[in-house]
GUVEX-860502 format. One record per residue (C-alpha): residue number from 1; residue in three letters; chain; x, y, z. Coordinates in steps of 0.02 Angstrom, whole numbers, always signed. Layout:
// residues N
PASE    k    r  c    east   north      up
PASE  NUM  Ala  A       X       Y       Z
...
This chain:
// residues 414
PASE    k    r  c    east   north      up
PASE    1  Unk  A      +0      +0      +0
PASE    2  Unk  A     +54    +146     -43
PASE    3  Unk  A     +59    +327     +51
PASE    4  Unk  A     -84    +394     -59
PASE    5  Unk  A    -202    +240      +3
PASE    6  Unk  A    -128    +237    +171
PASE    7  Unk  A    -181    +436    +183
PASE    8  Unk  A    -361    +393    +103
PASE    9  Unk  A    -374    +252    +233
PASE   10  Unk  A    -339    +366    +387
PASE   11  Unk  A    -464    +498    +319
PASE   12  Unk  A    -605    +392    +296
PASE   13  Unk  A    -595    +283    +455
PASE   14  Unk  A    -579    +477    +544
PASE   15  Unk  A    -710    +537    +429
PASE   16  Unk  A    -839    +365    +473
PASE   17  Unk  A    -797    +422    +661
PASE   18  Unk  A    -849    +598    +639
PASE   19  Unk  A    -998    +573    +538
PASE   20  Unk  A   -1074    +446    +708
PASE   21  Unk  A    -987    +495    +852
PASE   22  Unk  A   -1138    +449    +979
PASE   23  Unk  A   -1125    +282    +901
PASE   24  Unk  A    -938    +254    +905
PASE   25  Unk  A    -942    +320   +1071
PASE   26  Unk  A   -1049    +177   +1113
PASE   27  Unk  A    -977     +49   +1019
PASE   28  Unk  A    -799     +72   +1111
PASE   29  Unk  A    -862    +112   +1288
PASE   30  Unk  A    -815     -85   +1346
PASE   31  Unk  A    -644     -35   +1278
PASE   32  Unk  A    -632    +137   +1378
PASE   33  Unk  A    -685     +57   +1524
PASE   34  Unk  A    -576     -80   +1510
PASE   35  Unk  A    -418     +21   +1475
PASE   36  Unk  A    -460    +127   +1638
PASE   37  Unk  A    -478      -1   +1749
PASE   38  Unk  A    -317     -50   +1705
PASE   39  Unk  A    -230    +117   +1721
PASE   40  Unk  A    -309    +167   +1884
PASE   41  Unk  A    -291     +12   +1964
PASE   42  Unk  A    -100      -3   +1909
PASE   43  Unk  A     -84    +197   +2002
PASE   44  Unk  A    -165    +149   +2139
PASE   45  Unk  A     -36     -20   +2165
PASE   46  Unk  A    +121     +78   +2108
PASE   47  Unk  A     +86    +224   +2235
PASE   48  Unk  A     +65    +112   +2368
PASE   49  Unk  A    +227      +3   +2320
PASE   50  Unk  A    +308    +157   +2312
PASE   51  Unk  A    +271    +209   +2498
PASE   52  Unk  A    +303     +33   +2569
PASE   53  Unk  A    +459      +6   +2477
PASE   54  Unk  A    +492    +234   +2555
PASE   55  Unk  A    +453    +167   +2722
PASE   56  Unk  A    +545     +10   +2753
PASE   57  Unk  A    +694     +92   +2669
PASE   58  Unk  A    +678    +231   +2818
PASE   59  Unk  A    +657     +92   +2941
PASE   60  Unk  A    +820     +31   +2908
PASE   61  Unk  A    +883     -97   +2734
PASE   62  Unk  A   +1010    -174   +2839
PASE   63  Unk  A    +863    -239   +2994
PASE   64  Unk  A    +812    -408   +3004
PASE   65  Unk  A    +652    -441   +3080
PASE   66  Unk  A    +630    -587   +3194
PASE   67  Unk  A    +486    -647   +3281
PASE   68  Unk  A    +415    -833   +3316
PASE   69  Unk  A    +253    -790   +3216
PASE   70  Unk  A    +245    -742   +3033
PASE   71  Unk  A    +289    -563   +2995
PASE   72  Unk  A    +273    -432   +2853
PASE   73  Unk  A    +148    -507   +2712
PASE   74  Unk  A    +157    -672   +2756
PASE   75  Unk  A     -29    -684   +2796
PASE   76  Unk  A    -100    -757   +2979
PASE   77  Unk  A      +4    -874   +3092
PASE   78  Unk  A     -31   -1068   +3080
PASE   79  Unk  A     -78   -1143   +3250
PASE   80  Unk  A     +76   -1244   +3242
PASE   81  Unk  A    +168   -1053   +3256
PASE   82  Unk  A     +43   -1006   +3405
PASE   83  Unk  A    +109   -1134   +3499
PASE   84  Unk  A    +301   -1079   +3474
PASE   85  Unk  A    +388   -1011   +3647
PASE   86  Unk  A    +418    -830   +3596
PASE   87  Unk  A    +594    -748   +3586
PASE   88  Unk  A    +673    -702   +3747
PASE   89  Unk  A    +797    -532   +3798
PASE   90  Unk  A    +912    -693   +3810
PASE   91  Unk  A    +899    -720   +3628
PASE   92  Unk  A    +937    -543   +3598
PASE   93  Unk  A   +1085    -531   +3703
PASE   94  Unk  A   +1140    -690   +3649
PASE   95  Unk  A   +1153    -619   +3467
PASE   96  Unk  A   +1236    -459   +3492
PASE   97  Unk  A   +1357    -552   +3589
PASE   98  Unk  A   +1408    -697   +3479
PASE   99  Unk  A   +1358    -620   +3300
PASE  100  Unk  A   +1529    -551   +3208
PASE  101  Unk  A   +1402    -474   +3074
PASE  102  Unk  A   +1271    -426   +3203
PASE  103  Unk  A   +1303    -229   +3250
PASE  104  Unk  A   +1137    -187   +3382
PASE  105  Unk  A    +987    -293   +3426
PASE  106  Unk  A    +859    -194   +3479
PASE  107  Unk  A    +681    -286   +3561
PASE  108  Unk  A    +500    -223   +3557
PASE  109  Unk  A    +343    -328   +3650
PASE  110  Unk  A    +168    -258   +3621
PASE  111  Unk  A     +82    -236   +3759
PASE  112  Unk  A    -101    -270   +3755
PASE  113  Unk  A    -222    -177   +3872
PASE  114  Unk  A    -359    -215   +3897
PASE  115  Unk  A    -376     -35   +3869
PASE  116  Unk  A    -257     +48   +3759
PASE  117  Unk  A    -323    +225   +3768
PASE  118  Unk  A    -198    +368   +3821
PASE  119  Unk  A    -284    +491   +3910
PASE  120  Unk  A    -251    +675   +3983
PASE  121  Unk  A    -352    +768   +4088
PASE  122  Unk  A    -468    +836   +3957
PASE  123  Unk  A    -431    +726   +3768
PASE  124  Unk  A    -418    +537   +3751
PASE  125  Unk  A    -355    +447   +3607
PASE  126  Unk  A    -407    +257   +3587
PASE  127  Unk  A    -319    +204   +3439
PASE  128  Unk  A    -149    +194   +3518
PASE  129  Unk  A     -47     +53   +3523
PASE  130  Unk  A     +66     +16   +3671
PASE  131  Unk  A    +255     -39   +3663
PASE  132  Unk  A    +373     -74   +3768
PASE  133  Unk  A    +551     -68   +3681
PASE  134  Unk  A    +745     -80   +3719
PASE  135  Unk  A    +829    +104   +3748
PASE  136  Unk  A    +915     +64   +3587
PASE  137  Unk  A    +755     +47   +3476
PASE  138  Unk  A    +760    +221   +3402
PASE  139  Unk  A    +928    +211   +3332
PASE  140  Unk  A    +883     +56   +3239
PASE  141  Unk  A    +729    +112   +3158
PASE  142  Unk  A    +788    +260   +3122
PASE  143  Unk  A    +658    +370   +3235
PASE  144  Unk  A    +661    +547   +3215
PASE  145  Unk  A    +600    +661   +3368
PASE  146  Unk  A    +510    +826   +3355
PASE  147  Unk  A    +551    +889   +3536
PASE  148  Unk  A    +611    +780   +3668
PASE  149  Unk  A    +714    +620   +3666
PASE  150  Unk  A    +699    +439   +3651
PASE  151  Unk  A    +706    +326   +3791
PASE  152  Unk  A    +892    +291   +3899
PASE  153  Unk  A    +959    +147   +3986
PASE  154  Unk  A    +922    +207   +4141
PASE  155  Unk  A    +746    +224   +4098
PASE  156  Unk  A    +742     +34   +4066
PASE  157  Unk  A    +836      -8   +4215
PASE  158  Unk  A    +719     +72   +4328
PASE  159  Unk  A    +570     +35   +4248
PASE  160  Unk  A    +509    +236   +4234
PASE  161  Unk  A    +378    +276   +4189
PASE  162  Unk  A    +408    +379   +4045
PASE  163  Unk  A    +333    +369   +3881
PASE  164  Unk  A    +391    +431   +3681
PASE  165  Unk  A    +231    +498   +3576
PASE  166  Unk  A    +180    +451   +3394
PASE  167  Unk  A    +127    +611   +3303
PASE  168  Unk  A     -79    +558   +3299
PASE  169  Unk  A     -74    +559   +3471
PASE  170  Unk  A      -3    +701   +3514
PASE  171  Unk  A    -128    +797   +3394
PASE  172  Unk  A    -258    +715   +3496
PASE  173  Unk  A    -219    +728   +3666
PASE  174  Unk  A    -127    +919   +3645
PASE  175  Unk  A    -217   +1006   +3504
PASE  176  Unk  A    -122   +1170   +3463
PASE  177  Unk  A      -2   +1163   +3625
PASE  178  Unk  A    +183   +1199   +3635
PASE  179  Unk  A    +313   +1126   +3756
PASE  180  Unk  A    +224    +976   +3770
PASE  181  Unk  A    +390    +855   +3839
PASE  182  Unk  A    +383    +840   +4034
PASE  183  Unk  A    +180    +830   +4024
PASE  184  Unk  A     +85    +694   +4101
PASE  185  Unk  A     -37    +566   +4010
PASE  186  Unk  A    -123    +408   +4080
PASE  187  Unk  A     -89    +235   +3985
PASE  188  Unk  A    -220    +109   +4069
PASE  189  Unk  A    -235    +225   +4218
PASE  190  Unk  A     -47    +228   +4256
PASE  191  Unk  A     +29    +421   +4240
PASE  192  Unk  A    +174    +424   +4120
PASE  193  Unk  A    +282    +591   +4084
PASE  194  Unk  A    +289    +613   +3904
PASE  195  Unk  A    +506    +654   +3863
PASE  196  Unk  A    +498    +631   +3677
PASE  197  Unk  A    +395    +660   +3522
PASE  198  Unk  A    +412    +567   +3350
PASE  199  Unk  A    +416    +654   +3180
PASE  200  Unk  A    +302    +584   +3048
PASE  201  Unk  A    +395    +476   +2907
PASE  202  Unk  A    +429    +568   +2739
PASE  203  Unk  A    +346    +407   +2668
PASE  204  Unk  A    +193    +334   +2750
PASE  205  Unk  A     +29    +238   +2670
PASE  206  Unk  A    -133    +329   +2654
PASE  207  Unk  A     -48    +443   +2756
PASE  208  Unk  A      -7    +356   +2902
PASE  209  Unk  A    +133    +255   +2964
PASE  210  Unk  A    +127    +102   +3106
PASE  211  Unk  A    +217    +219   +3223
PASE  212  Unk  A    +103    +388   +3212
PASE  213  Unk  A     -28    +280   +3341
PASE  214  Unk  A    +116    +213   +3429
PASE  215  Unk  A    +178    +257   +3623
PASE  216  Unk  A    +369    +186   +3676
PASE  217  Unk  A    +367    +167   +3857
PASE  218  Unk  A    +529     +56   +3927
PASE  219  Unk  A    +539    -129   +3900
PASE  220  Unk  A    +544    -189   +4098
PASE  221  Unk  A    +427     -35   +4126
PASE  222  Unk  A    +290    -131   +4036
PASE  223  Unk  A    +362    -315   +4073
PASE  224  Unk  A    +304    -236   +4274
PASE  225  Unk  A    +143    -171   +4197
PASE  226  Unk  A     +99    -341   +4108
PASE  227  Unk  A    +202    -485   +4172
PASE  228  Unk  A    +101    -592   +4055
PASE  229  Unk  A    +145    -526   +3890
PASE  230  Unk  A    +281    -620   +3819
PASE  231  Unk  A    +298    -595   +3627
PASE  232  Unk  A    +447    -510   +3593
PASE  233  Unk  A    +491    -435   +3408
PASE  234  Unk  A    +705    -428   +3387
PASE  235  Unk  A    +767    -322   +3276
PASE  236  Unk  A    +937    -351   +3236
PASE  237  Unk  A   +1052    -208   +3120
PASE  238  Unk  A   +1171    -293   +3027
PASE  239  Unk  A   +1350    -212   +2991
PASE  240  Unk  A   +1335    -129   +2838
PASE  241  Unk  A   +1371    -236   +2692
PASE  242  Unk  A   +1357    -388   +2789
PASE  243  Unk  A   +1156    -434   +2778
PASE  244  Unk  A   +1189    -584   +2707
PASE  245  Unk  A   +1300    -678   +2827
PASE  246  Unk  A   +1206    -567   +2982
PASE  247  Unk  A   +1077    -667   +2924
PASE  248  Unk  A   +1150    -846   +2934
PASE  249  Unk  A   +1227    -794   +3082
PASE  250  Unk  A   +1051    -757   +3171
PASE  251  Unk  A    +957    -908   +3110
PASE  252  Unk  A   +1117   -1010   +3177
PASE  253  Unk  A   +1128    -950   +3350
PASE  254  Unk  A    +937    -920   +3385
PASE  255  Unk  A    +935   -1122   +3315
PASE  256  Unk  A   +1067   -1166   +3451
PASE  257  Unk  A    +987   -1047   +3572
PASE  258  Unk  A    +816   -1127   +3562
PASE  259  Unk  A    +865   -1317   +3553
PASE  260  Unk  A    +798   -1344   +3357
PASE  261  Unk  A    +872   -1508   +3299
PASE  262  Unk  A    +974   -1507   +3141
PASE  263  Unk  A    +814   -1609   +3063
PASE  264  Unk  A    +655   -1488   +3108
PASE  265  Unk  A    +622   -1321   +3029
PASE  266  Unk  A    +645   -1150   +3103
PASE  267  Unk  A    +541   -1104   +3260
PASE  268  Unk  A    +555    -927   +3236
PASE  269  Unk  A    +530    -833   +3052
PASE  270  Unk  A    +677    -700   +2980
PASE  271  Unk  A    +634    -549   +2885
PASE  272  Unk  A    +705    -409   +2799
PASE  273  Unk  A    +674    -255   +2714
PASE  274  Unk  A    +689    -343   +2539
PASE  275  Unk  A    +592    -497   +2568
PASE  276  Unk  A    +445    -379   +2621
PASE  277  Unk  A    +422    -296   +2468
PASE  278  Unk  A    +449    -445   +2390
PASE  279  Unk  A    +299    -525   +2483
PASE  280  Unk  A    +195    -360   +2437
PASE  281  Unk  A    +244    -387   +2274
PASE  282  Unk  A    +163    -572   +2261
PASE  283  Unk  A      +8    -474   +2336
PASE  284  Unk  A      -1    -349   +2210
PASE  285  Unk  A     +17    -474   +2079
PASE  286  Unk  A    -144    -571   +2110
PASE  287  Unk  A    -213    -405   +2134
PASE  288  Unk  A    -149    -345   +1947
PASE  289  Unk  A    -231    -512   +1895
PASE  290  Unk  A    -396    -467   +1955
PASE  291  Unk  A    -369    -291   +1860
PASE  292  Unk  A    -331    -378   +1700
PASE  293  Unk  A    -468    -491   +1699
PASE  294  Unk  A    -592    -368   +1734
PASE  295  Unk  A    -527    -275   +1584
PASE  296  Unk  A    -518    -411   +1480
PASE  297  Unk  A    -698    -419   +1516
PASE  298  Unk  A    -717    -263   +1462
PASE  299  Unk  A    -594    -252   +1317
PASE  300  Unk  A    -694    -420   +1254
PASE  301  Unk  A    -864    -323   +1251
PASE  302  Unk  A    -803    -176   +1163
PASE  303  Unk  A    -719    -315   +1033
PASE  304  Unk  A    -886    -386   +1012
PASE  305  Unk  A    -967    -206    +991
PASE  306  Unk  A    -841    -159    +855
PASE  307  Unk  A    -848    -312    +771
PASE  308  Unk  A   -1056    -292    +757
PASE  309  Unk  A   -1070    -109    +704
PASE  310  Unk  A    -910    -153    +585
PASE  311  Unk  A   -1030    -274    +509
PASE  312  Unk  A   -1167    -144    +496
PASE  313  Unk  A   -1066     -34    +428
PASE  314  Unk  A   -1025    -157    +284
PASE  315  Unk  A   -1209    -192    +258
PASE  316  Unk  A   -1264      +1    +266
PASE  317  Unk  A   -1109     +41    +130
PASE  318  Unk  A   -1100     -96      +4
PASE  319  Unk  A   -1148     +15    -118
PASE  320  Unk  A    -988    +106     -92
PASE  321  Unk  A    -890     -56     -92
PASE  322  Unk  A    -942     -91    -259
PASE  323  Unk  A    -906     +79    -319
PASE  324  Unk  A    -744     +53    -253
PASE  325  Unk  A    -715    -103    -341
PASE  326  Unk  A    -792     -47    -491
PASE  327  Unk  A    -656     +68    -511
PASE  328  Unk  A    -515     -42    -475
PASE  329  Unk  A    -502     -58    -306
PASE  330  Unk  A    -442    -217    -238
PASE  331  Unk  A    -508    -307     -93
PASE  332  Unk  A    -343    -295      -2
PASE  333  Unk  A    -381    -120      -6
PASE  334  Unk  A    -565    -139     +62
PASE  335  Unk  A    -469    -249    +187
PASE  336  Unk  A    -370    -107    +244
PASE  337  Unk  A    -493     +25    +236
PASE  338  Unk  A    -611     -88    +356
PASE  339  Unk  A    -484    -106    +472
PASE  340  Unk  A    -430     +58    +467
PASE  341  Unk  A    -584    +106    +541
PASE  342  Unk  A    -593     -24    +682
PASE  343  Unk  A    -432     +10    +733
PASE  344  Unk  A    -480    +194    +735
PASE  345  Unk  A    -620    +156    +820
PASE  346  Unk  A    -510     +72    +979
PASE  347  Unk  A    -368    +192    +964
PASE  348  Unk  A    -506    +340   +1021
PASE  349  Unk  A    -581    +220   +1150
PASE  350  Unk  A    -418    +200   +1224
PASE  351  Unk  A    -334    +357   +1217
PASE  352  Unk  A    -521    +407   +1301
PASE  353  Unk  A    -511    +293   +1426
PASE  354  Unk  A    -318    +348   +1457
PASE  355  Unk  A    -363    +540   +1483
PASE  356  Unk  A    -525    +483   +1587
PASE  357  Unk  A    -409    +366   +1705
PASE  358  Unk  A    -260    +510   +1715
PASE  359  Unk  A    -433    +636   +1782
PASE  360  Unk  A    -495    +498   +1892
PASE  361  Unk  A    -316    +483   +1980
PASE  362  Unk  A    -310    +668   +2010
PASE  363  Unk  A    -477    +682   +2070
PASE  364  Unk  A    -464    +539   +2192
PASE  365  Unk  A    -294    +620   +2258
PASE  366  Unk  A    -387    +772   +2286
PASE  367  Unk  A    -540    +701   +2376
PASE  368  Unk  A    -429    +578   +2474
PASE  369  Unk  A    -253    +667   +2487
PASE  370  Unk  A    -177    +517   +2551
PASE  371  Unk  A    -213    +411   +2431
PASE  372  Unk  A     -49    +340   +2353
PASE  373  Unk  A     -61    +370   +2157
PASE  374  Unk  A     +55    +370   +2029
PASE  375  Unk  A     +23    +313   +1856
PASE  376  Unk  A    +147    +188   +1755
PASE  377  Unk  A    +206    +237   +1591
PASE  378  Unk  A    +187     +59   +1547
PASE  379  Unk  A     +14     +52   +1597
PASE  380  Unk  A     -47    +181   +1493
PASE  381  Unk  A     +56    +116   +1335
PASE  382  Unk  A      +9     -55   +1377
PASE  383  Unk  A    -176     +19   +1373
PASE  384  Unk  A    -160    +116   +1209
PASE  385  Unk  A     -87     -43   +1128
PASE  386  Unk  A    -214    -170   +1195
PASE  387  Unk  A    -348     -63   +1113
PASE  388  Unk  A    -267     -62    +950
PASE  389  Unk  A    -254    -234    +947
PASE  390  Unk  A    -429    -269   +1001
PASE  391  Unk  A    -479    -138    +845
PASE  392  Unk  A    -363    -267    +705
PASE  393  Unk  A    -452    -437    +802
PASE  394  Unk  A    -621    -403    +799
PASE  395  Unk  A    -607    -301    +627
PASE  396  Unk  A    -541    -450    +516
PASE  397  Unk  A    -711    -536    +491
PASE  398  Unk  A    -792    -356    +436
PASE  399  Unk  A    -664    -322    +341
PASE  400  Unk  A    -629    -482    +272
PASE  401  Unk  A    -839    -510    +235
PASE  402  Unk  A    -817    -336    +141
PASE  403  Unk  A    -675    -388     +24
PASE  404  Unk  A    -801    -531     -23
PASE  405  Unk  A    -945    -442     -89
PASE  406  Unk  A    -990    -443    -270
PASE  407  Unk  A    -953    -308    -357
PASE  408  Unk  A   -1100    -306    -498
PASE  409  Unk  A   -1198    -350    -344
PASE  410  Unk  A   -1160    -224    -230
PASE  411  Unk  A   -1198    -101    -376
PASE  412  Unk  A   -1363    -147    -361
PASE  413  Unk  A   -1389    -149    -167
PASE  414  Unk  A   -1525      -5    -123
């Protein structure tokens, strides 16, 4: 083909659009909405990867995270991991002290009251979550402080009751107050004096992070508190550059620490910063998979709908197609011209649906400001290619059914 046909092609699939736009709309709507969900659900996933992948990079890329149940994406513990004995301040010690590659182990243990609220004399927040941690935990999560400082060995060793603030908290219970370090709240109706106050993260999801809810109080502060609790979180730094063996090193000596024959499988599960991401990633790919075939659905409809008012369209002109063979036209040009148009037809569903799913990212960041969006570059191509190809699919049996007519026949179609 030629330039000359190609640029006849192009002008009469644009000029068939034009001339029934309510109708083309309508035929390619499965294919806009298909190529939106796509797009918006890709933004949506890539944001949020994007703020995990911000916020466990803050927390620290050379942590490992142990714990006897599962931790990070892993989904719900097994009852065979319920029934583990938890990690011990033994453990811990054990592993700074015998671990070449291991620089700091810090500990946390969640303490759960029975009522978590932290209260002061006049504001109440009940979405707080209590923990009591090593003096050493803010160095190895990297915890910034507003005002204040974190937590000191001789807190732990005498059990004070002192207390570090998440930044939702402190908006609650001291709205539009300065100089609020040496303050009092109550945490299950036992007065703590506040002597620190986190920063937010730079990256958080939805606008939040785990710690903004959080309160630090010291470890043996809250082991007096609630003798009970027992499950302790390590968190062990590794010297830079030496993950991996920090890592072999840990699952070594916590095996020898905890009796685990050479035979059975780990009693305790090992994370890090990496494998996280990694699990969110096999998350978000099921996810993705639920996008796709919900476009596909889509996509398939607006194949169908081409396909039919393609074959309309070849029934409504064949009195043009036989003109055009009359004169010498061949039917690989009535091929191309047929296809031309379905692919037209796509193309402007798609590049619709990728200018509607670009205006419904920016609205939803502006009605829900923490909403993590960012759209892919290879989401919207992928989107603006899918449609072409659903155009040249479901526009070969038009356009091949056109090329077939009979020309002295079709001169005579009314």
């Amino acid at each position: 083909m030629n330039s000359t046909q190609y640029s006849e092609n192009v002008r009469m699939a644009l000029e068939t659009v034009r001339s029934h736009k309510l109708r083309s709309l309508l035929t390619v709507l499965g294919v806009i909405i298909g190529v939106v969900t796509v797009i918006v659900i890709a933004s949506i996933l890539t944001g949020m990867r994007q703020s995990i992948v911000g916020l466990v990079e803050e927390y620290g890329t050379d942590n490992i995270y142990v714990f006897h149940l599962k931790t990070g994406f892993q989904g719900p513990p097994t009852r065979e991991e319920w029934n583990r004995e938890p990690l011990t301040v033994e453990d811990a010690e054990t592993l700074k002290r015998r671990g070449s590659a291991i620089e700091q182990v810090a500990y946390q243990a969640f303490a759960f009251f029975r009522n978590p609220t932290v209260r002061t004399q006049n504001e109440s927040f009940s979405r707080s979550q209590v923990l009591g941690v090593s003096p050493n935990m803010g160095e190895v999560l990297n915890v910034g402080l507003s005002e204040g400082r974190f937590l000191t060995p001789a807190d732990n060793s005498r059990a004070a009751k002192v207390c570090v603030l998440g930044v939702n908290i402190v908006e609650a219970l001291f709205p539009h107050q300065q100089r609020i370090v040496g303050r009092e709240v109550q945490i299950s109706g036992t007065r703590f004096t506040v002597v620190g106050l986190m920063e937010q993260r730079k990256n958080t999801i939805f606008g939040e992070s785990e710690e903004d809810n959080r309160a630090f109080i010291p470890y043996r502060t809250m082991r007096q508190l609630m003798p009970q609790e027992r499950n302790l979180l390590l968190l062990v730094r590794a010297v830079p550059g030496r993950l991996p063996t920090a890592w072999d090193q840990t699952e070594a000596i916590l095996r020898q620490q905890r009796g685990v024959r050479f035979d059975q499988d780990n009693d305790f599960t090992l994370n890090t910063a990496d494998r996280m991401i990694a699990q969110f990633d096999a998350i978000t790919a099921t996810l993705g998979l639920f996008a796709i075939a919900i476009s596909a659905v889509g996509l398939m409809v607006g194949g169908i709908g081409v396909m039919n008012i393609m074959l309309v369209s070849v029934t409504e002109r064949t009195r043009e197609i036989g003109v055009r063979r009359a004169v010498g036209g061949k039917r690989r040009d009535i091929v191309m011209q047929f296809l031309f148009e379905a692919t037209t037809l796509t193309t402007v569903g798609g590049l619709l649906g990728v200018l509607l799913a670009l205006g419904l990212s920016q609205l939803l960041s502006w009605l829900i400001p923490s909403m993590p969006s960012q759209i892919p570059a290879w989401a919207v191509i992928s989107g603006l290619l899918v449609s072409v190809m659903v155009g040249l699919v479901f526009g070969v049996w038009p356009a091949v059914k056109a090329s077939k007519l009979d020309p002295i026949e079709s001169l005579r179609w009314e």
